[in-house]
MARTIKOL-450035 format. One record per residue: residue number from 0; x, z, y of N, C-alpha, C, O, CB in turn. Coordinates in steps of 0.1 Angstrom, whole numbers, padded with zeros to 4 digits. Glycine has a CB too. Layout:
R;resi;n.east;n.up;n.north;ca.east;ca.up;ca.north;c.east;c.up;c.north;o.east;o.up;o.north;cb.east;cb.up;cb.north
R;NUM;X;Z;Y;X;Z;Y;X;Z;Y;X;Z;Y;X;Z;Y
...
//
This chain:
R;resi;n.east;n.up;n.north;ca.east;ca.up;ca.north;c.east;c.up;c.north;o.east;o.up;o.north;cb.east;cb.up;cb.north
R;0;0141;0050;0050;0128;0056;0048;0116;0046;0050;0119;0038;0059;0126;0068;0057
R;1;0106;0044;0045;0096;0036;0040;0087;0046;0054;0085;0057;0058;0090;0037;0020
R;2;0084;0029;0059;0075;0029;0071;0059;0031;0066;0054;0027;0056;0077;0014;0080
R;3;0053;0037;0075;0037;0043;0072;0027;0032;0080;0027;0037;0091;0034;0060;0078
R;4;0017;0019;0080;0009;0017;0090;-0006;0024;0089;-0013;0028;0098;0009;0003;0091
R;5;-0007;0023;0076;-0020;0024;0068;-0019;0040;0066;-0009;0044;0062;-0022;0015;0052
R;6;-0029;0049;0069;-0029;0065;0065;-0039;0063;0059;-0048;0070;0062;-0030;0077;0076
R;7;-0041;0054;0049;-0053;0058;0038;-0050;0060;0019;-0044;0053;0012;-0063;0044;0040
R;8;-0055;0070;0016;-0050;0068;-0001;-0068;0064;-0005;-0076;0068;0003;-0041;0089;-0013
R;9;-0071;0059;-0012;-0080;0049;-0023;-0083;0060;-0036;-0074;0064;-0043;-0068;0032;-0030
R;10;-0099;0065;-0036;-0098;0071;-0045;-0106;0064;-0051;-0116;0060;-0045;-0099;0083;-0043
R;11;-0102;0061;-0066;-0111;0051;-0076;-0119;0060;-0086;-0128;0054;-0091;-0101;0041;-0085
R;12;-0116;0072;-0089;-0126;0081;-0096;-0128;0098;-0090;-0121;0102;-0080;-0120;0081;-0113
R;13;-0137;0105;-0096;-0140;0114;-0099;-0123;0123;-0102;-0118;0132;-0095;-0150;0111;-0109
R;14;-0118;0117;-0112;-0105;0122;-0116;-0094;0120;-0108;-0084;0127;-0108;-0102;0118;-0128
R;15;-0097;0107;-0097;-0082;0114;-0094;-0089;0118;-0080;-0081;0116;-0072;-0064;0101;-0093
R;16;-0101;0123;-0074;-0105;0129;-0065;-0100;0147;-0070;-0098;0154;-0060;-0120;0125;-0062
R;17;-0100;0150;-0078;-0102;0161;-0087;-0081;0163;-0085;-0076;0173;-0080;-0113;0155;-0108
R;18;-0073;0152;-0091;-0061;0154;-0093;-0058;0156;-0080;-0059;0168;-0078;-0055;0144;-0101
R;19;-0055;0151;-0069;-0051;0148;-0056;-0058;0163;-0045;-0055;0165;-0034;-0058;0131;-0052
R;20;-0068;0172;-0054;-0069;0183;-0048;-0054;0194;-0046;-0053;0203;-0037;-0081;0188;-0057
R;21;-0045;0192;-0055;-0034;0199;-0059;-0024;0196;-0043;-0025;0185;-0039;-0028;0193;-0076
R;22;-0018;0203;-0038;-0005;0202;-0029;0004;0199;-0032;0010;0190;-0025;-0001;0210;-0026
R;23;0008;0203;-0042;0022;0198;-0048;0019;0189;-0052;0031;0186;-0056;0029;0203;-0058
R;24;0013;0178;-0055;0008;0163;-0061;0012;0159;-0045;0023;0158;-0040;-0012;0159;-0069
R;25;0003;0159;-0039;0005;0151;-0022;0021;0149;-0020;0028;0139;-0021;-0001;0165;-0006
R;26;0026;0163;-0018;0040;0165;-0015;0053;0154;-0022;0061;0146;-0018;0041;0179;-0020
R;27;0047;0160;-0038;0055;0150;-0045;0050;0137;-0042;0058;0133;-0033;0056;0151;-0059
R;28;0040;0128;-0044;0038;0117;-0039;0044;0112;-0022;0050;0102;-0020;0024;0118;-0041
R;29;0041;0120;-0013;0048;0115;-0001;0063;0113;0000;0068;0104;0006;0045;0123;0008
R;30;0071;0127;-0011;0085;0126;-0008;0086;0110;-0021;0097;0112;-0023;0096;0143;-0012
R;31;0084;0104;-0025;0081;0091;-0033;0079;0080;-0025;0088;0072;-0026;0069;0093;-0041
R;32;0071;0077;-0018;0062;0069;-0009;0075;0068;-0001;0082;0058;-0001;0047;0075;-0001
R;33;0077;0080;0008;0088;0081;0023;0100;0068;0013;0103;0058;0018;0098;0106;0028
R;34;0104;0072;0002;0117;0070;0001;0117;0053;-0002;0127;0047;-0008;0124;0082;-0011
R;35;0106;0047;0002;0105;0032;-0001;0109;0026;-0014;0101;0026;-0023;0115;0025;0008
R;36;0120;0021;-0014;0126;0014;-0029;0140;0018;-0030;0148;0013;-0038;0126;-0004;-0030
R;37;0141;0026;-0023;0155;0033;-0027;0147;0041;-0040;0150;0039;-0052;0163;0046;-0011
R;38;0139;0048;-0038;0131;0052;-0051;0136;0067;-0050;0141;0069;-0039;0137;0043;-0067
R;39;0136;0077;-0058;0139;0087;-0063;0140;0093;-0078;0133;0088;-0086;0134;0092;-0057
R;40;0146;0101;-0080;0151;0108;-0097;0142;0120;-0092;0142;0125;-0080;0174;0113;-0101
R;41;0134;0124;-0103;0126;0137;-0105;0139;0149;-0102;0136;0160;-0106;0117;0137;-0123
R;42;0149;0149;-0098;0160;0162;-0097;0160;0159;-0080;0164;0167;-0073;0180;0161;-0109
R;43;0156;0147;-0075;0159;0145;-0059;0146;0145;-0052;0146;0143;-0040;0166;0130;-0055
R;44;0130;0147;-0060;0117;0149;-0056;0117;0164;-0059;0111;0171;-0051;0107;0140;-0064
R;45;0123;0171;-0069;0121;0186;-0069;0130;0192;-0057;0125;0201;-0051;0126;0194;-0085
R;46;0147;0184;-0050;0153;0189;-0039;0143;0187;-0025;0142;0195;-0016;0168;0180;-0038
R;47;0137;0178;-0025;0128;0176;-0015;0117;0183;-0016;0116;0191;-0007;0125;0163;-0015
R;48;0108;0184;-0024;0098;0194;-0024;0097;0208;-0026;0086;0213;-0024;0091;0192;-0031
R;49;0107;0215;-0030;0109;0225;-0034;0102;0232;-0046;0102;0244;-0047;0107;0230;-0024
R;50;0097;0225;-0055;0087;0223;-0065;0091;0223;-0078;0092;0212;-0083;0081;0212;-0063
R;51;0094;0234;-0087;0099;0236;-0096;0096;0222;-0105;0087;0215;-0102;0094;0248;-0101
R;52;0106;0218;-0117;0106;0208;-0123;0095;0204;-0131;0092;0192;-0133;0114;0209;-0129
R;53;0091;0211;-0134;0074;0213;-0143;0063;0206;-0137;0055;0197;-0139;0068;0230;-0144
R;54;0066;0212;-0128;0054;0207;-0115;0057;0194;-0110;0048;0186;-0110;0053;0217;-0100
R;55;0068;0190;-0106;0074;0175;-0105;0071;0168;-0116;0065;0158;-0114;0089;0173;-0103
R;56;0075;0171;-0127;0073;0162;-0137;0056;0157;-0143;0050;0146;-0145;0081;0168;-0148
R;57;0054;0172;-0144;0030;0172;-0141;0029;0158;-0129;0026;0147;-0131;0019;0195;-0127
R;58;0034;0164;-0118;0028;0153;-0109;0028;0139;-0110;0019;0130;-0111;0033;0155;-0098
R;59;0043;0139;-0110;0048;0122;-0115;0039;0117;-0127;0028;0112;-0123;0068;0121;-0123
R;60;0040;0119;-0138;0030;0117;-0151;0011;0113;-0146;0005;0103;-0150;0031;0137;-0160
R;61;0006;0125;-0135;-0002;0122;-0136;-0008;0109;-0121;-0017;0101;-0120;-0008;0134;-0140
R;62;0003;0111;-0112;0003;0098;-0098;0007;0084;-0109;-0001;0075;-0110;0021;0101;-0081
R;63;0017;0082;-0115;0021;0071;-0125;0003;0069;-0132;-0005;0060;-0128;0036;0079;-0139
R;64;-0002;0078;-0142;-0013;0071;-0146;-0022;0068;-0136;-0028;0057;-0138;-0019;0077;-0156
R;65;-0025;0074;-0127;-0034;0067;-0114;-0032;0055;-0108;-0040;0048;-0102;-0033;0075;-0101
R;66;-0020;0052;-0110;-0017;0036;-0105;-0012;0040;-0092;-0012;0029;-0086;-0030;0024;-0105
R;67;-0008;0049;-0084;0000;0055;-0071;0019;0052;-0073;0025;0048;-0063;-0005;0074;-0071
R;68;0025;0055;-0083;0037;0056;-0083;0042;0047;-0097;0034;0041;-0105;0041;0072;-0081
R;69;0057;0047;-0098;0059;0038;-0108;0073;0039;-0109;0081;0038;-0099;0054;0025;-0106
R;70;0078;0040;-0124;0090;0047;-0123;0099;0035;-0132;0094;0030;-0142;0088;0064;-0131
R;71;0112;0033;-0129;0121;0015;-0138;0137;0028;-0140;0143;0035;-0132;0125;-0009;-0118
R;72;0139;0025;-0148;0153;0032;-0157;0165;0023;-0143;0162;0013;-0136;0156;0022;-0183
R;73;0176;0031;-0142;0185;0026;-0134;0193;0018;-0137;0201;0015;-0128;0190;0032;-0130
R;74;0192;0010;-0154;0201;0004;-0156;0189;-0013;-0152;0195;-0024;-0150;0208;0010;-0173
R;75;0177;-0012;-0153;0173;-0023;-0153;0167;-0026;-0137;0163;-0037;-0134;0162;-0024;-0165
R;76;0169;-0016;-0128;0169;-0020;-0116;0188;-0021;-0112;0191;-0020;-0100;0158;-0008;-0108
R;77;0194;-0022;-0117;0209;-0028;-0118;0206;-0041;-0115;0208;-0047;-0104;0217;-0028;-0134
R;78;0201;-0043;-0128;0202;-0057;-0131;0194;-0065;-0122;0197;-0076;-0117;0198;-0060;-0144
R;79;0187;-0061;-0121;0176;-0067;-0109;0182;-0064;-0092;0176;-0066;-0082;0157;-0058;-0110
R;80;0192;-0060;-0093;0202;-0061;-0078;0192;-0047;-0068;0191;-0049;-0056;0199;-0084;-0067
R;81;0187;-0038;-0072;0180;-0032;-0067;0185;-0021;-0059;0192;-0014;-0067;0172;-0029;-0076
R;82;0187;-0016;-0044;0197;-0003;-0039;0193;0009;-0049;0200;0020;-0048;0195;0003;-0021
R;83;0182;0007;-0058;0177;0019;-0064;0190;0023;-0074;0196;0034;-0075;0161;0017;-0072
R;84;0193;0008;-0081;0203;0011;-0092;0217;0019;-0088;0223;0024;-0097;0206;-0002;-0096
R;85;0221;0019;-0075;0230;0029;-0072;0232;0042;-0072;0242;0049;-0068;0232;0029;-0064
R;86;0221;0047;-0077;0216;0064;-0076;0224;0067;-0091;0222;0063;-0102;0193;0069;-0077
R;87;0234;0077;-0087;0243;0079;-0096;0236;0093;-0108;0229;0101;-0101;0258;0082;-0087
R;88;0237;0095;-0119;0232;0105;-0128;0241;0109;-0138;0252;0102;-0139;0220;0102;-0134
R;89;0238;0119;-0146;0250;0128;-0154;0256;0114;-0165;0247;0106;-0168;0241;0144;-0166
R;90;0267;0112;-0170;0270;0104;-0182;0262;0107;-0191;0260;0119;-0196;0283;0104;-0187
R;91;0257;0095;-0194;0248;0097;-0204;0232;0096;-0208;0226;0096;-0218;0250;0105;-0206
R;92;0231;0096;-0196;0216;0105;-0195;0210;0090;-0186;0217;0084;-0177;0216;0127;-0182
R;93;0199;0087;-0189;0192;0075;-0185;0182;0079;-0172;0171;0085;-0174;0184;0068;-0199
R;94;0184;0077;-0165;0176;0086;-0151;0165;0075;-0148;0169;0063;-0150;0188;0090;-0134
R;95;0155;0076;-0144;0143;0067;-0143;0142;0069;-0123;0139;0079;-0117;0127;0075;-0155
R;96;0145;0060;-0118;0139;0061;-0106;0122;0059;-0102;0116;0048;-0105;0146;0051;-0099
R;97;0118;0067;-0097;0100;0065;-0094;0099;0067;-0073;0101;0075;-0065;0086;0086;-0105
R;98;0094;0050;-0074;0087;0045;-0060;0075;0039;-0060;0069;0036;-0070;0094;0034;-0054
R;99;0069;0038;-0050;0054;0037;-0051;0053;0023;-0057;0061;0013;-0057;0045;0038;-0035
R;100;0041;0026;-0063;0036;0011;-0071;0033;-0003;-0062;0031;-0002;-0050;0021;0014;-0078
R;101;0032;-0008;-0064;0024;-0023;-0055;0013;-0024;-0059;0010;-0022;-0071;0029;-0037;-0057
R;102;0001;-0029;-0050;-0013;-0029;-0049;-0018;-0037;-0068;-0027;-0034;-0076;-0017;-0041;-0032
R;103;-0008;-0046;-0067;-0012;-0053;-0078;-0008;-0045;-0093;-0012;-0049;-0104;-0004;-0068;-0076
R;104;-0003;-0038;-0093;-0006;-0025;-0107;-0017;-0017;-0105;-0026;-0017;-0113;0006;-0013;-0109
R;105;-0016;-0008;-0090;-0028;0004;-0090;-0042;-0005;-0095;-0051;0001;-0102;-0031;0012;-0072
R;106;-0044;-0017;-0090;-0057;-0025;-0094;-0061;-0024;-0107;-0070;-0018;-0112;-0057;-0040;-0091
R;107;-0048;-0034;-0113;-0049;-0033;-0131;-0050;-0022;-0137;-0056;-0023;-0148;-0037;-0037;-0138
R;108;-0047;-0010;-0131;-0049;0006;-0140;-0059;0006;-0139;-0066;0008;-0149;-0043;0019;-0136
R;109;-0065;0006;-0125;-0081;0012;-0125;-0093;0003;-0130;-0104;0006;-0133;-0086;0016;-0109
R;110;-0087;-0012;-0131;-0092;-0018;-0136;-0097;-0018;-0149;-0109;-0019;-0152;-0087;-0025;-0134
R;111;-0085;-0016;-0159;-0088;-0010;-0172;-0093;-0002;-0175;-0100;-0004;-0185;-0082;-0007;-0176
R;112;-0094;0010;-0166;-0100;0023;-0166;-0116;0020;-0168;-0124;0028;-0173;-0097;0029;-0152
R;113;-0119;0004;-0163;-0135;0003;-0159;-0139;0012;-0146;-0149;0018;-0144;-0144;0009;-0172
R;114;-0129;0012;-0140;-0134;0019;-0124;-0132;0007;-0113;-0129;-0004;-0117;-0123;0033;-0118
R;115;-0134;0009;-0098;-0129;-0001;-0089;-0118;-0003;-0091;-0111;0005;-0097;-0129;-0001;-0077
R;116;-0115;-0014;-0085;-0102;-0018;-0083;-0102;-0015;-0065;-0111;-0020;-0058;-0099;-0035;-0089
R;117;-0093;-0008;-0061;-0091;-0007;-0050;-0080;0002;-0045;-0080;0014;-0043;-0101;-0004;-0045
R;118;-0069;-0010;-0044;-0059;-0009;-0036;-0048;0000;-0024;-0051;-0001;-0012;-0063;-0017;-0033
R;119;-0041;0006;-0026;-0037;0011;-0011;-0043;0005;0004;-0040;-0007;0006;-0023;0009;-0010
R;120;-0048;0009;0010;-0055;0003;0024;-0065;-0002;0023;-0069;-0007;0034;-0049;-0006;0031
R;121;-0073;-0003;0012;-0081;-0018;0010;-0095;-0009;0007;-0094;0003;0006;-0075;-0032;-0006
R;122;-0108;-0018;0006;-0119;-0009;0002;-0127;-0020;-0010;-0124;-0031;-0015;-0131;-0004;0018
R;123;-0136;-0011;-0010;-0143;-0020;-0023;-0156;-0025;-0022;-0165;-0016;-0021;-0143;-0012;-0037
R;124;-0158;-0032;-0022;-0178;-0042;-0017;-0185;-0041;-0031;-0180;-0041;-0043;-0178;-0067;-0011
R;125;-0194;-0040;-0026;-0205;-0034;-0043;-0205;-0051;-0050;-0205;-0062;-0044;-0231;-0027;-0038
R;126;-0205;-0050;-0061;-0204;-0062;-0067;-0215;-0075;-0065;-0211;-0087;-0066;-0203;-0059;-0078
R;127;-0230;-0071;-0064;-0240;-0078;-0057;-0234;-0086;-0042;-0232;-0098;-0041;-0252;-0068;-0054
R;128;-0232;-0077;-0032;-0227;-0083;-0023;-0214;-0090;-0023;-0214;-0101;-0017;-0227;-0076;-0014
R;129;-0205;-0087;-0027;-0190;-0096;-0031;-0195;-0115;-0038;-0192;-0126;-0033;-0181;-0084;-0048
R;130;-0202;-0111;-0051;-0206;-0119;-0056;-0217;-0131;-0045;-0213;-0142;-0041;-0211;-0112;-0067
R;131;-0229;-0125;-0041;-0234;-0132;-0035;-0227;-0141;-0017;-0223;-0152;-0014;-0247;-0123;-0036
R;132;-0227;-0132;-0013;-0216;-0135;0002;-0206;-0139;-0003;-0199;-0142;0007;-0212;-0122;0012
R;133;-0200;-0141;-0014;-0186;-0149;-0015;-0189;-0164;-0017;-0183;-0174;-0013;-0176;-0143;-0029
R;134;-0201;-0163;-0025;-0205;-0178;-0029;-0214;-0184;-0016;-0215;-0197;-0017;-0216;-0178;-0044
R;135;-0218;-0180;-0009;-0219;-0186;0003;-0213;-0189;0013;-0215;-0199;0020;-0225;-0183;0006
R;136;-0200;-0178;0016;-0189;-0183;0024;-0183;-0195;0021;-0179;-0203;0030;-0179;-0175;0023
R;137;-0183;-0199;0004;-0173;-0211;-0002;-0177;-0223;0006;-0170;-0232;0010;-0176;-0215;-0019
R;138;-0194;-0220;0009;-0201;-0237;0011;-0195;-0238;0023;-0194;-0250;0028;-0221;-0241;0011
R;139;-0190;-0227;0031;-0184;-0232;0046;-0173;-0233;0052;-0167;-0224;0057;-0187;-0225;0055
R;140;-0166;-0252;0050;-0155;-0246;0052;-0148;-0244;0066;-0136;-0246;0067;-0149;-0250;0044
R;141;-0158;-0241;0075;-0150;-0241;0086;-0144;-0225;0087;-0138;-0222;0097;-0158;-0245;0098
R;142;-0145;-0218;0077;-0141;-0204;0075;-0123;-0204;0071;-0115;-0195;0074;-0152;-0198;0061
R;143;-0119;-0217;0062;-0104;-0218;0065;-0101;-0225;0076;-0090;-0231;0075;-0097;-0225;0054
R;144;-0107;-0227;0088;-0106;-0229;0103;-0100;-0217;0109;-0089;-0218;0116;-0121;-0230;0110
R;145;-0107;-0205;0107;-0109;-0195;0111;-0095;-0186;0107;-0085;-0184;0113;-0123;-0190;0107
R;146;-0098;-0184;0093;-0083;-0178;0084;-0075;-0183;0095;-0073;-0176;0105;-0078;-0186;0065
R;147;-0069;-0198;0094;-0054;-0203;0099;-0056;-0198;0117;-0050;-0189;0123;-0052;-0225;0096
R;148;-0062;-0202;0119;-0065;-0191;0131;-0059;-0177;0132;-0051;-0173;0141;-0080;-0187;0131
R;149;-0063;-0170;0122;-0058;-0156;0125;-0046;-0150;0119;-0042;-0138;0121;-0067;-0148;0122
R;150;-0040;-0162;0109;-0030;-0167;0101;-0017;-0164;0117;-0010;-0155;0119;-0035;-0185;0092
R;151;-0019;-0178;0126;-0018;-0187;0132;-0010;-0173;0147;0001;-0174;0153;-0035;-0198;0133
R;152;-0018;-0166;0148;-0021;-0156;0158;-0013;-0144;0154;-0005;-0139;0163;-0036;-0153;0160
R;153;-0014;-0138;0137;-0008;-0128;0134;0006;-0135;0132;0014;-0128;0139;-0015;-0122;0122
R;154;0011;-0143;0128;0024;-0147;0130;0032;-0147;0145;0043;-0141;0147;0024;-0161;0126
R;155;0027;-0154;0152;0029;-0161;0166;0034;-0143;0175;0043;-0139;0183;0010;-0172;0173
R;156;0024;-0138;0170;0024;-0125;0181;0036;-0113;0172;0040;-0103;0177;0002;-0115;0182
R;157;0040;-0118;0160;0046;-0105;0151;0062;-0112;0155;0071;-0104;0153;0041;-0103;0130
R;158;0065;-0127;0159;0077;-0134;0162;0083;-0130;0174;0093;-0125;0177;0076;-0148;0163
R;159;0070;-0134;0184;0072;-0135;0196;0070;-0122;0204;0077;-0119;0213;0064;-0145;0201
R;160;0062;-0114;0201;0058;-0098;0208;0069;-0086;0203;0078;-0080;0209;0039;-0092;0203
R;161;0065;-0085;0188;0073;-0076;0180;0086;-0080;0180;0092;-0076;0190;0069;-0076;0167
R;162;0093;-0086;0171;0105;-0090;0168;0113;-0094;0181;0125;-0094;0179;0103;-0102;0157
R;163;0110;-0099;0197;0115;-0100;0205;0114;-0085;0214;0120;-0083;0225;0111;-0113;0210
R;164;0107;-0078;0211;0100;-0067;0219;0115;-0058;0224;0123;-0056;0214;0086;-0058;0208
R;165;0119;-0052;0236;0127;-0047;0240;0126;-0031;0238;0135;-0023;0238;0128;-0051;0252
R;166;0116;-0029;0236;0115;-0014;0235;0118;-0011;0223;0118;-0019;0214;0102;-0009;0239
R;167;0121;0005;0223;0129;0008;0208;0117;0014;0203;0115;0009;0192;0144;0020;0208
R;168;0107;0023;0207;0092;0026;0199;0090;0012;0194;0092;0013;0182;0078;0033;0210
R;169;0088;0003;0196;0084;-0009;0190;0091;-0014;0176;0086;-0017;0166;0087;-0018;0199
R;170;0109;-0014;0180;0116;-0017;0176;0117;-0010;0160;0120;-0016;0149;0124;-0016;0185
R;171;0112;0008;0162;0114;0014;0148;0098;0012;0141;0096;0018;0131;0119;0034;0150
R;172;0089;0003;0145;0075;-0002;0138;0079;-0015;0130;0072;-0017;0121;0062;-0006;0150
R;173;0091;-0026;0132;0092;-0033;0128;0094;-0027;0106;0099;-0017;0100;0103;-0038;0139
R;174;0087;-0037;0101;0091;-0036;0090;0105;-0037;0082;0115;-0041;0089;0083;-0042;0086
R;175;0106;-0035;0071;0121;-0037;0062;0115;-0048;0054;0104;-0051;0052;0128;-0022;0051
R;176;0128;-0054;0050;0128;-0069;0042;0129;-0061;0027;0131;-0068;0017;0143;-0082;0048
R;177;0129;-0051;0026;0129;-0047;0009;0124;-0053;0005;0116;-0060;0011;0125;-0035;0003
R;178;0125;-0053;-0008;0111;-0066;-0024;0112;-0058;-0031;0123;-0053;-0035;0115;-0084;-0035
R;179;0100;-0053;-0034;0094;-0045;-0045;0103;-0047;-0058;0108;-0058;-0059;0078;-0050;-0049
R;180;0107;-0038;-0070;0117;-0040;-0076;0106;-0043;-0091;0111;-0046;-0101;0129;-0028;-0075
R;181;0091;-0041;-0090;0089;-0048;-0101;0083;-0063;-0097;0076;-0067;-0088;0079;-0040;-0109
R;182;0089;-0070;-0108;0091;-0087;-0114;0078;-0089;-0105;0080;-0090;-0093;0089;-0092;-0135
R;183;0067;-0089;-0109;0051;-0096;-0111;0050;-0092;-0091;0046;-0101;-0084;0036;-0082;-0128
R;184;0053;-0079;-0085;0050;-0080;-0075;0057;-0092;-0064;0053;-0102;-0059;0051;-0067;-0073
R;185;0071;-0087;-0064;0083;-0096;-0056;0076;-0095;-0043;0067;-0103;-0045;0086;-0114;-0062
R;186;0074;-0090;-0031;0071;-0086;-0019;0071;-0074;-0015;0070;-0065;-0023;0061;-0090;-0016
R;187;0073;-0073;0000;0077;-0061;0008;0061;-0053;0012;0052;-0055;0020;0086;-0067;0022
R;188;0065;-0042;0000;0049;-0035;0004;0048;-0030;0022;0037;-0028;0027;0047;-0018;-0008
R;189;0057;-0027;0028;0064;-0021;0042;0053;-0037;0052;0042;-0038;0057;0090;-0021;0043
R;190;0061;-0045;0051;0060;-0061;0054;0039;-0061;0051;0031;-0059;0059;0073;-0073;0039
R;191;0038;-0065;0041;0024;-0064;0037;0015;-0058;0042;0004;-0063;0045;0022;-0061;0027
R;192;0020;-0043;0045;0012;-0031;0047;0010;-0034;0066;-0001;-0032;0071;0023;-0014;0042
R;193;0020;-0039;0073;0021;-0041;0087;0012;-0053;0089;0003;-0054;0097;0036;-0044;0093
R;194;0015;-0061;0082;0001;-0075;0086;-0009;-0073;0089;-0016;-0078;0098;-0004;-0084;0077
R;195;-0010;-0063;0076;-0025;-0059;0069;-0029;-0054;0082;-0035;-0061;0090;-0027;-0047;0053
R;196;-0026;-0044;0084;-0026;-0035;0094;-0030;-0039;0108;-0036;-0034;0117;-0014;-0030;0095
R;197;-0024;-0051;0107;-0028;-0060;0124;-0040;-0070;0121;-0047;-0075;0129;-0011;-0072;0131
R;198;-0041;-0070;0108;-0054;-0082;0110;-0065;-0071;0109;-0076;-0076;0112;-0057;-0096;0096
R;199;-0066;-0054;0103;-0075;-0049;0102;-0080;-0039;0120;-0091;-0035;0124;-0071;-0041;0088
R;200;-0068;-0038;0124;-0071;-0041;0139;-0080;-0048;0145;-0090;-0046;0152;-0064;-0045;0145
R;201;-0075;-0056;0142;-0080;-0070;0150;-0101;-0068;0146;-0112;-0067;0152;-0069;-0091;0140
R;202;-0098;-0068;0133;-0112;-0066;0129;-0122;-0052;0139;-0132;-0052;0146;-0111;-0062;0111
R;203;-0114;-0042;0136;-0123;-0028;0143;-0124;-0029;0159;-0132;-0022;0166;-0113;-0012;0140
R;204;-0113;-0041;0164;-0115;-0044;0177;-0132;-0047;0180;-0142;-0041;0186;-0104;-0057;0180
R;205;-0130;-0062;0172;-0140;-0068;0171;-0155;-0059;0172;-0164;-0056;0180;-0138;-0073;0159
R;206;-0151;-0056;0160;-0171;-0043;0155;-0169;-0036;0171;-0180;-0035;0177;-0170;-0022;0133
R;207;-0160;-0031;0176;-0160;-0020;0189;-0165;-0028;0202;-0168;-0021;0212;-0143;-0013;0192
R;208;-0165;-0044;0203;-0164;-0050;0212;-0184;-0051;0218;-0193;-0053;0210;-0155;-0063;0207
R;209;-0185;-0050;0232;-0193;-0051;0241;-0200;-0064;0229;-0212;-0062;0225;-0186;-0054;0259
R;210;-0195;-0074;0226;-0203;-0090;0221;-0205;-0085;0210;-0216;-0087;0206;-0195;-0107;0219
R;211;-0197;-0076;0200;-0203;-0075;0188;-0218;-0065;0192;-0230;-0068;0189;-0190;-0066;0176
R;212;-0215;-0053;0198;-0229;-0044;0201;-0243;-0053;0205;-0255;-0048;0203;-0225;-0034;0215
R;213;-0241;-0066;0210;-0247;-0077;0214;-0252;-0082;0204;-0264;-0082;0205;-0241;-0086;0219
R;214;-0249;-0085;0193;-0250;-0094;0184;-0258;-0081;0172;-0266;-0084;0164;-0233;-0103;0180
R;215;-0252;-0065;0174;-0268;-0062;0167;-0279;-0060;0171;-0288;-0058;0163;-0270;-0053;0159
R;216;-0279;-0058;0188;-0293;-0057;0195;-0299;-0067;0190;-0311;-0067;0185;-0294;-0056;0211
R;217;-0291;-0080;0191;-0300;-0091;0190;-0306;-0096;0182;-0314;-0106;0184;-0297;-0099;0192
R;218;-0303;-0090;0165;-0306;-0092;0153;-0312;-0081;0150;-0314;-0079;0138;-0297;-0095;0144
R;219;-0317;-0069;0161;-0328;-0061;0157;-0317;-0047;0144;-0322;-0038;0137;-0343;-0074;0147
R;220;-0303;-0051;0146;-0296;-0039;0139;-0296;-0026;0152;-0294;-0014;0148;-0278;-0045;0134
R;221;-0298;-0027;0161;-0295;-0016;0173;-0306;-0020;0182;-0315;-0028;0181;-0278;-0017;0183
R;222;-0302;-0009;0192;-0316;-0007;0203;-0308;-0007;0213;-0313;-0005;0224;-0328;0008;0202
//
């Protein structure tokens, strides 16, 4: 079962704020998500949800065009050595397994769309500020000082704390070594999602910290 760090879904329009009102969408999407890259067959998301086939198949159709889920035939996750390809179906009948997408499709969908691009976990900066504050970060580079720093720290502490850690609550936070079974991604969304997770800590630490509250009295952001 596919580990959770991030409790956030990314809404990129109007429409899928509108689609994601539905229950049975959630449902089906979570029993999807839970099942990692083992993946699931729309006959093993209707056993799990209790959700007549119609409604599974509505859902899938419309989480797939959102850029949320993503569905590969079982003969070509075979070939790609995938545990998905083991999911056995009637002779004959070409069964499509559907697992969550990787950050790097949902982008491209909504991208196309002409909407944000914004990712599972991730948020989106108005394009003025992205643009301007990116081109000024460039001129500094003691800012890849900083990165390998936290590069440096998130490794060190995920070897040495996590991965050696005695306790079994700890132990069931560790990520899975799965690889996304589409080509273009090749990484462990589980893995990704836990990093992410510890450097975006690290950040809200920060903004929460006594020196940050300092630092907007002193710039006239607080009183």
């Amino acid at each position: 079962m596919r580990k959770e760090y991030i409790t956030f879904l990314p809404l990129c329009s109007d429409r899928t704020a509108d689609m994601l009102k539905t229950e049975a969408i959630w449902e089906v999407y979570k029993s999807i998500r839970e099942s990692g890259f083992e993946g699931k067959t729309v006959a093993q998301v209707c056993e799990d949800t209790h959700e007549p086939r119609s409604t599974v198949y509505l859902a899938i159709k419309q989480l797939e065009r959102e850029g949320y889920i993503q569905g590969m035939k079982r003969e070509k996750l075979k070939k790609l050595g995938r545990p998905s390809g083991k999911i056995e179906v009637k002779k004959g009948k070409m069964a499509k397994v559907y697992f969550e997408a990787c950050e790097l499709r949902a982008g491209i969908t909504h991208r196309y769309e002409g909407e944000h691009e914004n990712p599972w976990g991730d948020v989106v900066f108005s394009e003025a500020f992205f643009n301007e504050i990116g081109k000024m970060l460039k001129k500094h580079p003691e800012i890849e000082g900083i990165n390998k720093k936290i590069i440096d720290f998130v490794k060190n502490f995920y070897i040495e704390k996590i991965q050696s850690s005695n306790s079994s609550e700890i132990k069931k936070l560790i990520p899975s070594d799965g690889i996304c079974p589409n080509p273009e991604c090749g990484k462990s969304h589980e893995g990704y999602e836990f990093m992410k997770a510890i450097v975006l800590f690290l950040a809200t630490n920060l903004l929460e910290s006594e020196e940050f509250k300092k630092l907007l009295q002193e710039l006239k952001f607080s009183h």
